[in-house]
C-alpha positions in Angstrom: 134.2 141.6 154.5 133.2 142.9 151.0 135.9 144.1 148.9 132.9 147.1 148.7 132.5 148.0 151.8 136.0 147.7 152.8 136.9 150.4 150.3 134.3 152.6 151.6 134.9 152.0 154.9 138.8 153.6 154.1 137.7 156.5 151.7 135.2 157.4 154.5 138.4 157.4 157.0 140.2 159.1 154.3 138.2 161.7 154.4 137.9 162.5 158.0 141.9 162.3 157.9 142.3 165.0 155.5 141.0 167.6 157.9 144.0 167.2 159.8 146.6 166.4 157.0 149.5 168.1 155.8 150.8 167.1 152.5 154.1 167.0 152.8 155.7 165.7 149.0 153.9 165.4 145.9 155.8 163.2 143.4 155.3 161.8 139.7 157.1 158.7 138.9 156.6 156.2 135.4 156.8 153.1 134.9 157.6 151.4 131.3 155.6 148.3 131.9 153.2 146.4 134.6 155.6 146.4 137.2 155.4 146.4 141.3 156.4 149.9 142.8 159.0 150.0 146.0 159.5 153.3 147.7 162.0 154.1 150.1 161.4 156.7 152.4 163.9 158.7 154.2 162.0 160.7 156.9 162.1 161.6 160.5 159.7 163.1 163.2 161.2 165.7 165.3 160.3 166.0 168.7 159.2 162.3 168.8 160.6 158.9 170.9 159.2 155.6 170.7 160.4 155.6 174.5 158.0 158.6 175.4 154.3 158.3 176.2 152.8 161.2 174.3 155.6 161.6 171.5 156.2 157.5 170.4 155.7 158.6 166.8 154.4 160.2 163.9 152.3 158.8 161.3 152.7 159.8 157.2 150.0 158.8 154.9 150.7 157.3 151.3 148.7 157.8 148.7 149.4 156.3 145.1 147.3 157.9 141.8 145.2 159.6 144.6 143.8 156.8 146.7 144.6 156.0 149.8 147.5 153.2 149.7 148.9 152.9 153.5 150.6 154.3 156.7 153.8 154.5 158.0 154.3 154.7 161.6 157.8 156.4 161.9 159.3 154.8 165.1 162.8 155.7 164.3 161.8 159.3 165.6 163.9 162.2 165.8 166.6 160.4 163.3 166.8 160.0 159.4 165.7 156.6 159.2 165.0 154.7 155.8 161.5 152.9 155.5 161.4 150.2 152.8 157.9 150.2 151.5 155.4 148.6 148.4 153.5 150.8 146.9 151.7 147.9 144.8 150.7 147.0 141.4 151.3 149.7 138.7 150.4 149.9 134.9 152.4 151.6 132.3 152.4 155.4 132.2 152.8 157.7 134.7 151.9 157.6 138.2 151.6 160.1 141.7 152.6 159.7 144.9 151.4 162.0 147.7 152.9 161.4 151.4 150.3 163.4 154.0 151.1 164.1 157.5 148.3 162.4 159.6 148.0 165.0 162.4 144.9 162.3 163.4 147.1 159.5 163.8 150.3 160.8 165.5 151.0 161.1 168.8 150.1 164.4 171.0 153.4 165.6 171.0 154.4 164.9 167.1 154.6 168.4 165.1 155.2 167.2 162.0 157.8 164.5 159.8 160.4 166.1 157.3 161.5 163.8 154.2 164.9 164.0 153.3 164.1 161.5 150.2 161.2 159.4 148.6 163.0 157.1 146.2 160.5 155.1 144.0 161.9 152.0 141.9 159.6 149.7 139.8 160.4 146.3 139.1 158.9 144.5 136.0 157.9 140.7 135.5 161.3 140.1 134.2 163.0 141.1 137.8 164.4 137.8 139.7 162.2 139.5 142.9 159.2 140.3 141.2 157.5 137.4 142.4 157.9 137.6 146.1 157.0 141.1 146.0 154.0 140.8 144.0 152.4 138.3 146.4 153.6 139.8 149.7 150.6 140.4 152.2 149.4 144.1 152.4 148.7 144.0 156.4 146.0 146.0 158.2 146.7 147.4 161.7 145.1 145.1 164.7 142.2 147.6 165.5 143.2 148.1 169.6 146.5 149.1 168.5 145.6 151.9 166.3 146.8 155.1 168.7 148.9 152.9 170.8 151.8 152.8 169.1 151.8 149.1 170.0 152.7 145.9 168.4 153.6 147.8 165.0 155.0 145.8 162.1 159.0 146.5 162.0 160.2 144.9 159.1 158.9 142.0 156.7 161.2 139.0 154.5 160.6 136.6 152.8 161.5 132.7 152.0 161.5 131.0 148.7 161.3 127.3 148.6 162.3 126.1 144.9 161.1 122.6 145.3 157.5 123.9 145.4 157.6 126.8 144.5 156.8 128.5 147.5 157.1 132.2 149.1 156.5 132.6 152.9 156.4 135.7 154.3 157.0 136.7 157.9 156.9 140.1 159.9 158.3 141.1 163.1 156.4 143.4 165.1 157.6 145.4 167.8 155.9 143.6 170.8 153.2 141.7 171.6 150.3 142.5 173.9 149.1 139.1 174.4 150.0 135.0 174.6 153.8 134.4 175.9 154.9 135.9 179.8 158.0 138.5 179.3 160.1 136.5 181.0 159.3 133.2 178.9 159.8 135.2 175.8 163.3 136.3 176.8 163.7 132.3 177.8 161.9 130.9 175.2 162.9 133.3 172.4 165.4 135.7 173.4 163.3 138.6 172.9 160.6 141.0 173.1 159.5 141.1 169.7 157.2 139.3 168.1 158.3 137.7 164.5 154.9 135.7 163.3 154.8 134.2 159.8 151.9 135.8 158.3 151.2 133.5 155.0 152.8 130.9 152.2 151.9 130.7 148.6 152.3 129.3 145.7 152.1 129.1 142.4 150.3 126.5 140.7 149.6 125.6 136.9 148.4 129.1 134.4 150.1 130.9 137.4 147.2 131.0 140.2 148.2 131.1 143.6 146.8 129.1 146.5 147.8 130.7 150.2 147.7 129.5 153.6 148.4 131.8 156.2 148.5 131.7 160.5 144.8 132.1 161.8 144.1 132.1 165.5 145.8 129.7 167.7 148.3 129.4 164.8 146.1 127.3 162.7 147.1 127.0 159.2 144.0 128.4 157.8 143.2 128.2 153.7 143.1 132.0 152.1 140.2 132.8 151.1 139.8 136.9 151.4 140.8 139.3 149.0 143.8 140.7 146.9 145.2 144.0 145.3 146.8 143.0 142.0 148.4 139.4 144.0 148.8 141.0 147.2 146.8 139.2 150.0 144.9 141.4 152.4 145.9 140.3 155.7 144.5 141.8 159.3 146.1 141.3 162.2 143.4 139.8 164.7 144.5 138.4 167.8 146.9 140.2 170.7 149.6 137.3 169.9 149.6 138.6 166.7 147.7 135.9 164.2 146.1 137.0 161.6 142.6 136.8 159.6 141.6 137.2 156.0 138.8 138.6 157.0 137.9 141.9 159.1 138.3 146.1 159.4 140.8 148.5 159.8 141.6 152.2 159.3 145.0 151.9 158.9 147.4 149.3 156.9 150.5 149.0 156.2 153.2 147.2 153.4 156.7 146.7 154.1 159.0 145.7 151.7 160.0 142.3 152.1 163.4 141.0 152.2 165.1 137.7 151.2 165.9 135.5 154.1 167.0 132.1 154.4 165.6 130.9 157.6 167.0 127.0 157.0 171.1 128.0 157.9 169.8 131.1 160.6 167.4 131.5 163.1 164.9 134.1 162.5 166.7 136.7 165.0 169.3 136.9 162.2 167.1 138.8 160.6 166.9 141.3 163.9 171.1 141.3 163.9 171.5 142.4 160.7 169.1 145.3 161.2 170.1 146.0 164.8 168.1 149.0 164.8 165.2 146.8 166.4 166.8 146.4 169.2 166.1 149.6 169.8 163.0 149.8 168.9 162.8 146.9 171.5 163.7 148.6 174.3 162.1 151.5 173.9 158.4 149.8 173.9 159.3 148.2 176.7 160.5 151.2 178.4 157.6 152.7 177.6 155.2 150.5 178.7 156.2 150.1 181.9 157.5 146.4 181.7 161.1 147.3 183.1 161.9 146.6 186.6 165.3 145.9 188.7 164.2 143.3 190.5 164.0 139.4 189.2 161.1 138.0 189.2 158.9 135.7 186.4 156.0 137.4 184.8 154.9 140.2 182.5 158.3 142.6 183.5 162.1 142.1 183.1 164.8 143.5 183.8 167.1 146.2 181.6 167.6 144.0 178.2 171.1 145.2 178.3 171.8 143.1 181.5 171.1 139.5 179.4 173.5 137.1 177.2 171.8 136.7 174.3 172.4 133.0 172.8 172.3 131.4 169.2 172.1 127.7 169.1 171.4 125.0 166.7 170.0 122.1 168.4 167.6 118.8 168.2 165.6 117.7 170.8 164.2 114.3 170.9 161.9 114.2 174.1 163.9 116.6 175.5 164.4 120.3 176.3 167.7 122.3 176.7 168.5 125.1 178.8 171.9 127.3 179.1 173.6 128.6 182.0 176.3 131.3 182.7 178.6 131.4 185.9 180.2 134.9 186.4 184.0 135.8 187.6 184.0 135.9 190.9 180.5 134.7 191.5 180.0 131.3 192.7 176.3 131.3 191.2 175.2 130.0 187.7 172.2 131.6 186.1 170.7 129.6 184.2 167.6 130.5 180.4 165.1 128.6 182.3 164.9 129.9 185.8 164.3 126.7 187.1 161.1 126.5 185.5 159.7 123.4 182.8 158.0 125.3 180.2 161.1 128.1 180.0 163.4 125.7 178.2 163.7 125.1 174.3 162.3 121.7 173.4 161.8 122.7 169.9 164.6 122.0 167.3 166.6 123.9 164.8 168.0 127.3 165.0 166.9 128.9 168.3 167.5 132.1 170.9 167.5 131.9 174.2 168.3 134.6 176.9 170.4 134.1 180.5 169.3 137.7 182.9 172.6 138.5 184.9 172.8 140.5 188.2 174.5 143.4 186.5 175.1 144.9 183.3 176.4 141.9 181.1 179.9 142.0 179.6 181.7 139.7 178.2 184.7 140.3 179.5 183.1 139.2 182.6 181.9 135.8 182.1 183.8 133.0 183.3 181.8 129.6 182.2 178.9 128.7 180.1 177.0 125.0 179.9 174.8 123.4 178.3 172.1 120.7 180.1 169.8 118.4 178.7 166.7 117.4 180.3 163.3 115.4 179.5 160.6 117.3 177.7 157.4 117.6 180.4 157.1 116.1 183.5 156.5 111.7 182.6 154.9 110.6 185.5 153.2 107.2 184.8 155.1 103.9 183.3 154.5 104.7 179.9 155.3 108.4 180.2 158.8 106.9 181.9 159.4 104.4 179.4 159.3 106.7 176.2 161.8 108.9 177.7 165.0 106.2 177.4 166.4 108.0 174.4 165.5 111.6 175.0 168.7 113.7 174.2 170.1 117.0 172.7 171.7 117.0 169.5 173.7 119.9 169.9 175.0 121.2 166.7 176.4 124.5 166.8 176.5 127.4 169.2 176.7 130.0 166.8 176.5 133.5 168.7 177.1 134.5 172.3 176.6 138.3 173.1 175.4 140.8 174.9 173.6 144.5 174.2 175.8 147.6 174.5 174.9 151.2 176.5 172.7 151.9 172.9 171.2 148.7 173.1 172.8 147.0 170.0 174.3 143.3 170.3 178.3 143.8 170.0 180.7 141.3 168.9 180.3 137.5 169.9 182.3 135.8 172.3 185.1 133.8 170.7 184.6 129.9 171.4 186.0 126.1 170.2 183.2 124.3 170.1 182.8 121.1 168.7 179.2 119.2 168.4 178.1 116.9 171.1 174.8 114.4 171.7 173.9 115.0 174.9 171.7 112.3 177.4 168.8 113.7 179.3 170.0 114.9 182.8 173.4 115.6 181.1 175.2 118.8 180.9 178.6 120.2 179.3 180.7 123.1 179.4 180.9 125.1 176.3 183.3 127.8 177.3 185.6 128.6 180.2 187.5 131.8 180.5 191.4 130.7 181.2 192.2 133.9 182.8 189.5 134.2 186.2 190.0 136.6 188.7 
């Protein structure tokens, strides 16, 4: 789309918003040099819950010098809750920010959001972050969520590879409503959120930046659409959550992203230092209808509260690994996969993976865990068989094993010796056992 017509098409949104806004702070804020503007925003929205149909949120409105700039979507509710936020490119001089209750945009029950503190910050060219923040995608709202309070963006980071001087950026949005079963993403990922890198770029020679960012059906895709200041224009275009440099939106949004190293964690990490998504997790879930008691594959699971939640570092070479948990007392193992091929990690590196328990998981409760390696797929023919002689799993670490409390955040980790092991396809080895069974 036209850079153009885009703009009208949000001043003529704008516009229709401001019959039902309420501005809530006006605010004047400087800035000594060309610098990138951060904001955060302490605010809650009384009477709302992410859990309730008909109160999941209310929306503010950001404006910056008096244009429209983005949205925030406060899912924390009722609670103080800070929102890190760009506010973009700004010149020397002095500068306005205007935050407006959308009315249009929050949900039925919302009567309004109270700000307990809009901090603004700039950060100049000299600033060791000024670079990943000036080229952070600015990301518009996937059009059939707008009103839904669905698949919202969370939180951002951001990766910086030195050798090539390269800045990834990744988001994790609160769901998705398309792709992967909700069973396989417990198996497969060890949660309901969606985290989706979004775009990478670098720098090349006078300081121009080429991008290349996840299109539909994850294909790296070249950037070709437009920025603000550096700031890609992303949309969010799929219901798996890939994106399009292309397209139209009312609403956008920019979360501040923060550093992550994504090479010594997996990308949950990100989740566990800012348990608050797990939450926000929950809650959608809840909402939507997609929690039931009884065990079963498909779009529903069961309470997240009654998984183990495990972080493990492992390489597969033609082969997929899968986890399983035996209780006190319980003569059953429960295994990540269910029993089913395409549930079990055969990727490699840093990986989640989920094992659903009967009951309310505790700790305290579990007796054994193992590991098994098994061959990737399903070889059927004589070539198929042959290539699968030196399938294994490199198991490297097991990092984290823990389980949600009664408010839904993970608690401590089970202590463990564990000491890394190559495991054989159709092998499988203990990693803990509870010396004290009842």
């Amino acid at each position: 789309m036209k850079s153009s017509a885009l703009h009208a098409f949000l001043l003529a949104a704008c516009l229709l918003s401001t019959v039902s806004a309420q501005t809530l702070l006006e605010k004047k804020f400087s800035a000594t040099a060309e610098s990138e503007a951060l904001l955060d925003l302490t605010a809650s929205a009384p009477g709302t819950s992410w859990r309730e149909r008909g109160a999941e949120a209310a929306v503010a409105t950001i404006y910056v010098d008096g244009r429209y700039h983005q949205d925030v979507i406060l899912f924390a509710g009722a609670q103080d809750f800070i929102y890190q936020l760009m506010l973009g490119r700004v010149a020397p001089g002095e500068h306005s920010l205007r935050i407006d209750f959308n009315r249009k945009q929050s949900a039925a029950k919302a009567t309004g959001v109270q700000i307990r503190e809009a901090k603004i910050t700039t950060i100049g060219r000299e600033h060791p972050e000024f670079q990943a923040i000036a080229r952070a995608p600015i990301l518009y709202a996937r059009p059939d969520t707008i009103g839904k309070f669905s698949d919202v963006p969370l939180m951002a980071y951001y990766e910086f590879a030195r050798d090539d001087n390269r800045f990834s950026y990744t988001v994790i949005f609160s769901n998705e409503d398309g792709g992967t079963q909700t069973t396989a993403l417990m198996a497969r990922w060890g949660r309901t959120t969606d985290i989706e890198w979004v775009l990478g770029t670098r720098a090349g020679i006078g300081g121009k930046a080429s991008s290349i960012f996840q299109g539909a059906d994850h294909k790296d895709t070249q950037f070709a659409g437009k920025l603000e200041a550096d700031h890609p224009l992303m949309f969010t275009a799929t219901v798996n959550n890939n994106f399009s440099d292309q397209g139209l939106s009312e609403m956008r949004f920019a979360p501040r992203p923060l550093a992550f190293d994504a090479t010594v964690a997996s990308r949950e990490e990100m989740m566990d230092r800012h348990p608050w998504t797990y939450r926000v997790m929950a809650d959608e879930m809840i909402r939507e209808g997609k929690i039931i008691e009884e065990r079963k594959p498909g779009p529903q699971i069961n309470d997240l509260r009654n998984y183990v939640y495990f972080d493990i570092n492992s390489a597969q070479v033609g082969a997929a690994l899968s986890v399983a948990v035996k209780l006190k007392g319980d003569p059953v193992w429960r295994t990540s996969d269910w029993g089913i091929a395409n549930y079990k990690i055969d990727r490699s590196g840093i990986f989640r993976t989920t094992a659903l328990l009967p009951k309310r998981a505790r700790l305290e409760d579990i007796e054994r865990v193992a590991v098994r390696c098994d061959v990737a797929g399903n070889p059927k023919t004589k070539a198929e068989v042959s290539r699968i002689a030196n399938a294994n799993c490199d198991l490297r670490a097991v990092n984290k094993i823990f389980v949600l409390g009664d408010d839904y955040q993970p608690g401590a980790s089970l202590k463990l010796s564990f000491q890394p092991v190559k495991m054989r396809f159709g092998e499988m080895i203990e990693i803990y056992e509870n010396a004290t069974k009842r």
